[in-house]
DRENKOL-111207 format. One record per residue (C-alpha): x, y, z; residue in three letters. Coordinates in pm, whole numbers, padded with zeros to 5 digits, always signed. Example, Ala and Ser with C-alpha at 12.3 -4.5 7.8 and 13.67 -1.06 7.14 Angstrom:
BEGIN
> px/py/pz/type
> +01230/-00450/+00780/ALA
> +01367/-00106/+00714/SER
This chain:
BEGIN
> px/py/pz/type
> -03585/+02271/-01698/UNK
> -03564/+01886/-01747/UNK
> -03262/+01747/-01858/UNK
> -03245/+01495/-02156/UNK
> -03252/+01154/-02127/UNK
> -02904/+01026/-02168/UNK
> -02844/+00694/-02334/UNK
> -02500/+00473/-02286/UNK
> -02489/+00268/-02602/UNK
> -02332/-00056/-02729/UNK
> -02105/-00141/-02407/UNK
> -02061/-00442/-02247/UNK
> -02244/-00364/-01914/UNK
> -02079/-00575/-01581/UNK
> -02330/-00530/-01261/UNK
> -02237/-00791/-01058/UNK
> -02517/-00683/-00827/UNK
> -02757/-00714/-01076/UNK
> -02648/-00960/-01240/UNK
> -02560/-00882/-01604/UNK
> -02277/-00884/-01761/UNK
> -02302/-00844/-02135/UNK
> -02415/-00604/-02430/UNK
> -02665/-00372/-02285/UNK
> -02750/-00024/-02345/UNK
> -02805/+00206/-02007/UNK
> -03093/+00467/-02021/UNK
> -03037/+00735/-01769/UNK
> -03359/+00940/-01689/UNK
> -03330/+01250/-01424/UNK
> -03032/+01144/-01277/UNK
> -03118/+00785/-01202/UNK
> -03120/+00427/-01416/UNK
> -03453/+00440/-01572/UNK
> -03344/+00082/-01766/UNK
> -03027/-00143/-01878/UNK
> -03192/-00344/-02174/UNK
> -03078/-00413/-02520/UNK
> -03114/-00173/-02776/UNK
> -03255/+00103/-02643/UNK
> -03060/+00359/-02897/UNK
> -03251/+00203/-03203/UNK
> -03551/+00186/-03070/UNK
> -03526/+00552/-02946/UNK
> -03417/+00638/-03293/UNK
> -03664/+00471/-03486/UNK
> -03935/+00710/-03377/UNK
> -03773/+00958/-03640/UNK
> -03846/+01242/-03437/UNK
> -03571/+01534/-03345/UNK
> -03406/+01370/-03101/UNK
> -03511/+01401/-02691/UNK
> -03192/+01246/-02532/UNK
> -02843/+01256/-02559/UNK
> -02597/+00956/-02652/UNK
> -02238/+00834/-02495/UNK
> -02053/+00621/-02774/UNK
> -01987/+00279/-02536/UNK
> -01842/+00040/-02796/UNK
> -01587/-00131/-02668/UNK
> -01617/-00064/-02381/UNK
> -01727/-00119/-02015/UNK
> -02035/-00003/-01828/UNK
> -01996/-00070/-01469/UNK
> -02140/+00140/-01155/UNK
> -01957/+00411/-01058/UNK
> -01572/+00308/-00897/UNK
> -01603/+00437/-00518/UNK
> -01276/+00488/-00359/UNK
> -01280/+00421/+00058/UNK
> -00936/+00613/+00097/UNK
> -00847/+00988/-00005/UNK
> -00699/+01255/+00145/UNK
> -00818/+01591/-00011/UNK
> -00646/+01749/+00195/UNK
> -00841/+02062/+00270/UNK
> -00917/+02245/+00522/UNK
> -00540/+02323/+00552/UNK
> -00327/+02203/+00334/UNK
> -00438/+02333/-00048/UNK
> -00072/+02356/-00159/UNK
> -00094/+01982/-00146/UNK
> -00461/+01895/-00283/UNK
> -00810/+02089/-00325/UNK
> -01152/+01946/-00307/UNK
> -01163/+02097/-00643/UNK
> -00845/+01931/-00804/UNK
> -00866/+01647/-00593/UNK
> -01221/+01533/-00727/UNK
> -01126/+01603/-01092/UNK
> -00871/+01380/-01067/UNK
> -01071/+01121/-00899/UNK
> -01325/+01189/-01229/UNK
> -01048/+01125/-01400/UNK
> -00946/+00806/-01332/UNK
> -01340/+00651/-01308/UNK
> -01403/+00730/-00962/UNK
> -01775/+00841/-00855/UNK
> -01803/+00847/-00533/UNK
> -01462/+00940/-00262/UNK
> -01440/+00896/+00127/UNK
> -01201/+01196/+00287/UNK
> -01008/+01143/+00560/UNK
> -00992/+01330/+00860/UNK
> -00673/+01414/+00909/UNK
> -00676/+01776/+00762/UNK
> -00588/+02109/+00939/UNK
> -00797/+02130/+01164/UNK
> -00886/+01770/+01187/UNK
> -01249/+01693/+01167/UNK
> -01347/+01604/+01499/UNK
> -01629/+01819/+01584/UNK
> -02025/+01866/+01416/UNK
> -01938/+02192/+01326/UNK
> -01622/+02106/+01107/UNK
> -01792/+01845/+00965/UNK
> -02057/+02053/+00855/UNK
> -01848/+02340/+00700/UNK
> -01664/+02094/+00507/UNK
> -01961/+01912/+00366/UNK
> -02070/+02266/+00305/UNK
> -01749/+02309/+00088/UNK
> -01773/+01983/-00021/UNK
> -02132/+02048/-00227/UNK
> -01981/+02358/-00381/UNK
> -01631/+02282/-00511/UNK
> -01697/+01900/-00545/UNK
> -01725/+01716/-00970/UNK
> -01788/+01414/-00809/UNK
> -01946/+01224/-00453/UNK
> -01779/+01310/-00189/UNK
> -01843/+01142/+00149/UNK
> -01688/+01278/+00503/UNK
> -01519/+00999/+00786/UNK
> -01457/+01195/+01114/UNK
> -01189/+01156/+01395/UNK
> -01217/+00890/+01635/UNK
> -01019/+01112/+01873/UNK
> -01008/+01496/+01950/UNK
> -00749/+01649/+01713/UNK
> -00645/+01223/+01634/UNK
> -00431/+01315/+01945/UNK
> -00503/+00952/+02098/UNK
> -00658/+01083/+02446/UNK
> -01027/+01115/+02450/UNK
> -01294/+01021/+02220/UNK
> -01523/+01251/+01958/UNK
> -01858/+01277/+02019/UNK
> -01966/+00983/+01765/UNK
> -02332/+01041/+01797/UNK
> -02307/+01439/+01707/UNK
> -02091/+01372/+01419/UNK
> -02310/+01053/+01276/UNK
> -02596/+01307/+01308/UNK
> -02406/+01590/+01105/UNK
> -02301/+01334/+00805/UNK
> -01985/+01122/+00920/UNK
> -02047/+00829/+00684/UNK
> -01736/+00638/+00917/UNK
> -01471/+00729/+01172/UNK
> -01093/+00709/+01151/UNK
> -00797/+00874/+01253/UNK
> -00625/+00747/+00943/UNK
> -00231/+00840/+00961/UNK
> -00231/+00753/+01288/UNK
> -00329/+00500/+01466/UNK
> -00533/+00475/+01772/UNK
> -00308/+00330/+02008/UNK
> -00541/+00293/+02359/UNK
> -00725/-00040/+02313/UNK
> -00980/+00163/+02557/UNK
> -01050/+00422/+02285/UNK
> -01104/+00147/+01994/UNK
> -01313/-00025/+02202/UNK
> -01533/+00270/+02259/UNK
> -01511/+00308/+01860/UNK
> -01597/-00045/+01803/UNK
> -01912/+00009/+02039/UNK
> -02000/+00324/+01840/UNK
> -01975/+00136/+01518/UNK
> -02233/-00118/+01627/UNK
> -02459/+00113/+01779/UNK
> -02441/+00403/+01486/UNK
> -02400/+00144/+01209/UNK
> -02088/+00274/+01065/UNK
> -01751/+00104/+00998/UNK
> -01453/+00234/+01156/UNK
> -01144/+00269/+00965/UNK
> -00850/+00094/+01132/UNK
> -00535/+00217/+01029/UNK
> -00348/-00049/+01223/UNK
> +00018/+00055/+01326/UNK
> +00215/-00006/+01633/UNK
> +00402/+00329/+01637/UNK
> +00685/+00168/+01912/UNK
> +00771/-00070/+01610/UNK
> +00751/+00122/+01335/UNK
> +01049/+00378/+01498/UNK
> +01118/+00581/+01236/UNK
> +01138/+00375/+01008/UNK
> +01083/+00478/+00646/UNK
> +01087/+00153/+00427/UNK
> +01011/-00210/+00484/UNK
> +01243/-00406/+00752/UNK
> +01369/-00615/+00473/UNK
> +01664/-00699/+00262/UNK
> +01597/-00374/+00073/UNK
> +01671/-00133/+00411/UNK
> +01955/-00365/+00537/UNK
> +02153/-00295/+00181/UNK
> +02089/+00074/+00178/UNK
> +02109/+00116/+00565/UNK
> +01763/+00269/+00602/UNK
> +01567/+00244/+00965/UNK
> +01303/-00035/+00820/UNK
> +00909/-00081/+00956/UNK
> +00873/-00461/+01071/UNK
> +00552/-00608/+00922/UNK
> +00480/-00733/+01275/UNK
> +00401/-00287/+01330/UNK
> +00097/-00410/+01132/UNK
> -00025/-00777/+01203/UNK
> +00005/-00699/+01610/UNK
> -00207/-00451/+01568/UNK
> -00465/-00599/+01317/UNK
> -00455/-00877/+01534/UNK
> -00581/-00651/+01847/UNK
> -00842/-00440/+01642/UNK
> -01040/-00769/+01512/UNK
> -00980/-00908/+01901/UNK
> -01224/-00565/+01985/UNK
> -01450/-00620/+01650/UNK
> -01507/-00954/+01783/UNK
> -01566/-00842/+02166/UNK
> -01771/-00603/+02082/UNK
> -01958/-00675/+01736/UNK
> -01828/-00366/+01543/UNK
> -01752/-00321/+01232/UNK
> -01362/-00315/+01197/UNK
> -01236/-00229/+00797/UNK
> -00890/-00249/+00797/UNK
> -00705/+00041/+00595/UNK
> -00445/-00044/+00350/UNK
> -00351/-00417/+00436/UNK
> +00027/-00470/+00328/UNK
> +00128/-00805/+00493/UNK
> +00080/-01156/+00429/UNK
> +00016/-01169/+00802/UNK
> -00247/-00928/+00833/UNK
> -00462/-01124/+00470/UNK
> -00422/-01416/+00678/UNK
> -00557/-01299/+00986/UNK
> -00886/-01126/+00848/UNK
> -00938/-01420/+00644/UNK
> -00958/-01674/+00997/UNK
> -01129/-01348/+01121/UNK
> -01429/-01400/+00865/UNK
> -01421/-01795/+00904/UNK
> -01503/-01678/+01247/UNK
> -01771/-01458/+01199/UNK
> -01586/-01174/+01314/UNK
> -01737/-00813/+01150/UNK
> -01417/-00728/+00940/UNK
> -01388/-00587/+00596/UNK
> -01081/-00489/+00446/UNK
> -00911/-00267/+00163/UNK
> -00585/-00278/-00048/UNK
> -00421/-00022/-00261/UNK
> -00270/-00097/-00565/UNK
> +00031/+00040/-00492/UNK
> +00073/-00254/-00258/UNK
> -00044/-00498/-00520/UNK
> +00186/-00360/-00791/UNK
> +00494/-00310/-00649/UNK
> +00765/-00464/-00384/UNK
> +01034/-00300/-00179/UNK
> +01243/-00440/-00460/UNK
> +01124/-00168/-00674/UNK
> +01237/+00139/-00459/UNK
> +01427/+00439/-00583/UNK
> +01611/+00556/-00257/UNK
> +01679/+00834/-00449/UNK
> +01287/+00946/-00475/UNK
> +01051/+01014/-00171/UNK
> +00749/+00916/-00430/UNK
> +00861/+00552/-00306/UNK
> +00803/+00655/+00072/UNK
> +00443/+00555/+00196/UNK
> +00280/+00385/+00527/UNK
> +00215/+00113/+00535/UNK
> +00573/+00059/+00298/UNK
> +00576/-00183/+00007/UNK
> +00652/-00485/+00118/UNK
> +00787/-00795/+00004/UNK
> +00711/-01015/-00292/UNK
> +00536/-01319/-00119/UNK
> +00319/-00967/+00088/UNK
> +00216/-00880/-00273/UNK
> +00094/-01224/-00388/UNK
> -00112/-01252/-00079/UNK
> -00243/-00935/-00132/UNK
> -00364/-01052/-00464/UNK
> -00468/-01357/-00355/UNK
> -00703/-01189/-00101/UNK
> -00859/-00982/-00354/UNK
> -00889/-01309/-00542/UNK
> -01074/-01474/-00310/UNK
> -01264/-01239/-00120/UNK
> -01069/-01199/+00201/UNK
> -00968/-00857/+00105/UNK
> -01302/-00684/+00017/UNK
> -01228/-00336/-00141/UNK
> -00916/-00148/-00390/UNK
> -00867/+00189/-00230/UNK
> -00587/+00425/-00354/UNK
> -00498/+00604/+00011/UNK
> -00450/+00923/-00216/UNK
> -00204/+01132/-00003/UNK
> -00079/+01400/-00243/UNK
> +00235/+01599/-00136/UNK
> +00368/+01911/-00287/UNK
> +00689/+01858/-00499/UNK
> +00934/+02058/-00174/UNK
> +00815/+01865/+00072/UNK
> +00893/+01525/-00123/UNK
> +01236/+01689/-00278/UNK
> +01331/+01674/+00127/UNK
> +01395/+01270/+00064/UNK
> +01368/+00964/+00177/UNK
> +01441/+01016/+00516/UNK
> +01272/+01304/+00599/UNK
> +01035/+01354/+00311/UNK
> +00652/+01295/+00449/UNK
> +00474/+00939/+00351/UNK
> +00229/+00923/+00082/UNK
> +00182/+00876/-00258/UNK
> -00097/+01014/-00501/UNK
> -00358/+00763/-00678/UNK
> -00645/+00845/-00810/UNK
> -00554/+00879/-01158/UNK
> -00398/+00529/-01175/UNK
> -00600/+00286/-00943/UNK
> -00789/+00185/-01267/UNK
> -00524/+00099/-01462/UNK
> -00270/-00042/-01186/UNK
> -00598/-00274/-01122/UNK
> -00747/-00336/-01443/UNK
> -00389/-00563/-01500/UNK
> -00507/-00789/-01229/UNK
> -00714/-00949/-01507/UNK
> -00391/-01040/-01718/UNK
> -00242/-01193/-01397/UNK
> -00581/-01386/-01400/UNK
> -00609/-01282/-01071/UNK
> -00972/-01118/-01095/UNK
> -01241/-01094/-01366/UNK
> -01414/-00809/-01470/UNK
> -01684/-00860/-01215/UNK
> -01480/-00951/-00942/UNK
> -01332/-00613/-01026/UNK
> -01577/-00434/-01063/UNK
> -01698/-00573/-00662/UNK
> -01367/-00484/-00549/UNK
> -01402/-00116/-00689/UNK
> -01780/-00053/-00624/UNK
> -02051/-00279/-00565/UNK
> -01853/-00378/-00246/UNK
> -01742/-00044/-00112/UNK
> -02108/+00067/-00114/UNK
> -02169/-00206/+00086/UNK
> -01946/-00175/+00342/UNK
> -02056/+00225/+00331/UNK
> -02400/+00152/+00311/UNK
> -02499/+00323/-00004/UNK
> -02799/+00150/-00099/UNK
> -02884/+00350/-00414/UNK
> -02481/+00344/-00549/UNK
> -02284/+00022/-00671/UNK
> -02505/-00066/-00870/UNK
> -02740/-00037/-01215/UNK
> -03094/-00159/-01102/UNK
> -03377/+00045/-01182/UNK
> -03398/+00371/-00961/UNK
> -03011/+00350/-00844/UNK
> -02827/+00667/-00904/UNK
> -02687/+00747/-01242/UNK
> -02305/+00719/-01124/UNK
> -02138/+00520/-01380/UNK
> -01785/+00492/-01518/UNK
> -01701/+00352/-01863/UNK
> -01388/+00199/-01900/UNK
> -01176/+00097/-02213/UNK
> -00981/-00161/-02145/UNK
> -00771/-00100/-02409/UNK
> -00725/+00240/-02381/UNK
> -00336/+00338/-02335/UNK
> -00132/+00665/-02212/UNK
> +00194/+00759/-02096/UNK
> +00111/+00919/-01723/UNK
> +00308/+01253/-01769/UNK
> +00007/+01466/-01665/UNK
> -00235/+01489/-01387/UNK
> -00541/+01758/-01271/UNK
> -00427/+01668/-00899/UNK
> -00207/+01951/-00726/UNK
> +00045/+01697/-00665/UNK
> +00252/+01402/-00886/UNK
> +00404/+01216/-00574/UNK
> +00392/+00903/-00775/UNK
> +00620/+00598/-00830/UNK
> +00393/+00561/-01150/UNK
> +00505/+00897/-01300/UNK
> +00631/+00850/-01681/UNK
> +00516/+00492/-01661/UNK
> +00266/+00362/-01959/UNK
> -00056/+00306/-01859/UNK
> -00369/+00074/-02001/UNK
> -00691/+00071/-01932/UNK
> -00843/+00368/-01891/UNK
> -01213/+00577/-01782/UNK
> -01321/+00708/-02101/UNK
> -01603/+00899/-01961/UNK
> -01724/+00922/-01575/UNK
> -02129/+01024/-01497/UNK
> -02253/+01112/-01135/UNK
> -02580/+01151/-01092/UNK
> -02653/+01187/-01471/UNK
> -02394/+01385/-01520/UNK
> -02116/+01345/-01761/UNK
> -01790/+01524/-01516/UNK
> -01502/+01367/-01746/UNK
> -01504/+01272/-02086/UNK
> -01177/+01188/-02247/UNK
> -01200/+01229/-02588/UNK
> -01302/+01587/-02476/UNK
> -00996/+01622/-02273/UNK
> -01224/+01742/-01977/UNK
């Protein structure tokens, strides 16, 4: 049976792709943007017949193409105490997110065709919203020999990363790089220099040198940023740069670009929001890698996003269970969660006059389906897919609840605005909030 048409109505539409940004209404026809014109509603009432569609209440709102986040851990196969496929996508629908990259780096990691394909399996069962797969650039991310790139681009890999660890042989990134330009997909560089970072758990700044904590120099970064884009450059692959925390490392993919070197980049708002300053020692929700870093790190993390030289917001998602983060600062494992606040944390970017709402809105979609190559998503032409996230900007809550498994947040308790009030993938409304869903 054909579905209704469903009709967004009176919101302020921002496509940057497409141009618009104003009052529009946004018919959705089989899944896909059948139009974005004005008045649509009345006309469609007018014909005073029993209604044929269904109607989303957008005043006051946004209408913007679906968020898509480059950087979440789900988690399974593996490690379900910490996140689900199931949980983990509800609470990306949650906080405005269409469309999710998952990392690798589960249990076991997925480094082989047939992994890939039993997750993607999973994936299209136990998934509310898009849900795209990046496989290991090394067997078991173990650093020693190379995945069979071409096998796992043929069974879905929509990148390749060994996110949470870094791939330390220049040899192997090189042969990634080469992969990238052949296959046409973007590897993500989680760029650490594990003989610098020690074990270190916080920034090597004033912050660890007052509490005594082993501290990760910025330079664990920026050396190896600065090697990765060497290789992009050498080799004409596509290089995006997970999680950039230092002013060093904005600076260096912005000369990078000038250059014409393939690099994209991605910052979470974590990173954007908060310093080293900020820390609780006394809780591990504080504890992440890359660490938040220093004020004048933050402002030229903003200022990248600002101007361009930092292409993408991404949360890095990694949710922990409540034990494991109860172990402390020391020994507790990095990560915090983010899906649920990457909206909000971002959306006050605009009162910093930092962004606008469609240099948001690139940051958050039309650019990370670009850099993903998702033709039909980031977007509201004609014929796109019907993934769209409306947004109140003035929405406000107090962030005491969550539909992830886990709350490792330094945002916990904290009052939030700017909010999804309802998120649609592929014509689909997953998460409407005055519904509570």
């Amino acid at each position: 049976m054909m579905r209704k048409d469903l009709i967004i109505a009176g919101g302020i539409v921002v496509d940057p792709a497409g141009g618009i940004e104003g009052m529009r209404d946004v018919l959705v026809r089989d899944g896909r943007i059948a139009a974005v014109e004005r008045r649509i509603l009345v006309r469609r009432a007018k014909k005073g017949r029993k209604p044929d569609f269904e109607a989303v209440d957008a005043r006051g709102c946004w209408v913007v193409p679906g968020l898509i986040d480059l950087h979440v851990h789900l988690r399974q196969p593996g490690q379900s105490p910490d996140e689900t496929i199931a949980t983990g996508t509800r609470a990306a629908a949650r906080g405005g997110i269409t469309s999710l990259v998952t990392m690798p780096n589960t249990r076991p990691v997925v480094d082989t065709p047939a992994r890939l394909k039993s997750l993607l399996a999973r994936i299209k069962k136990e998934a509310v919203v898009n849900v795209l797969v990046a496989a290991a650039v090394t067997v078991s991310q173990k650093g020693r020999r190379t995945t069979d790139f071409d096998a796992l681009a043929k069974s879905g890999a929509c990148a390749f990363s060994d996110d949470g660890l870094p791939v330390v042989d220049p040899n192997l990134m090189r042969a990634a790089l080469n992969a990238s330009k052949r296959l046409g997909l973007p590897v993500l560089d989680h760029a650490e220099t594990p003989h610098l970072t020690g074990c270190g758990v916080v920034h090597d700044g004033p912050f660890a040198k007052r509490r005594k904590l082993p501290g990760i120099p910025s330079r664990s970064e920026t050396l190896m940023a600065m090697r990765d884009i060497a290789l992009a450059h050498q080799t004409g692959g596509h290089l995006h740069i997970c999680h950039a925390s230092c002013a060093g490392t904005v600076d260096m993919i912005r000369r990078a670009k000038r250059a014409g070197v393939r690099v994209s980049a991605e910052a979470a708002p974590h990173h954007f929001t908060l310093t080293d300053s900020d820390i609780d020692p006394k809780n591990a929700s504080y504890k992440m890698k890359p660490p938040l870093r220093e004020g004048r790190d933050r402002e030229a993390i903003i200022r990248g996003l600002s101007d361009g030289t930092i292409d993408a917001i991404a949360t890095d998602h990694a949710p922990h269970r409540a034990s494991r983060k109860k172990l402390g600062i020391l020994k507790a494992p990095f990560g915090m969660t983010g899906l649920e606040t990457a909206l909000p944390l971002s959306l006050a970017l605009l009162d910093r006059r930092a962004l606008d709402p469609r240099r948001l809105v690139e940051r958050m979609s039309t650019a990370p389906a670009r850099l993903l190559g998702l033709k039909s998503k980031g977007h509201l032409r004609r014929g796109a897919d019907a993934d769209i996230t409306i947004i109140d900007p003035k929405a406000e809550e107090t962030y005491t609840s969550t539909v992830s498994r886990s709350r490792n947040t330094p945002f916990w308790g904290r009052r939030l605005r700017g909010l999804a009030r309802a998120t649609i993938v592929g014509g689909k409304v997953v998460y409407l909030r005055e519904s509570g869903k």
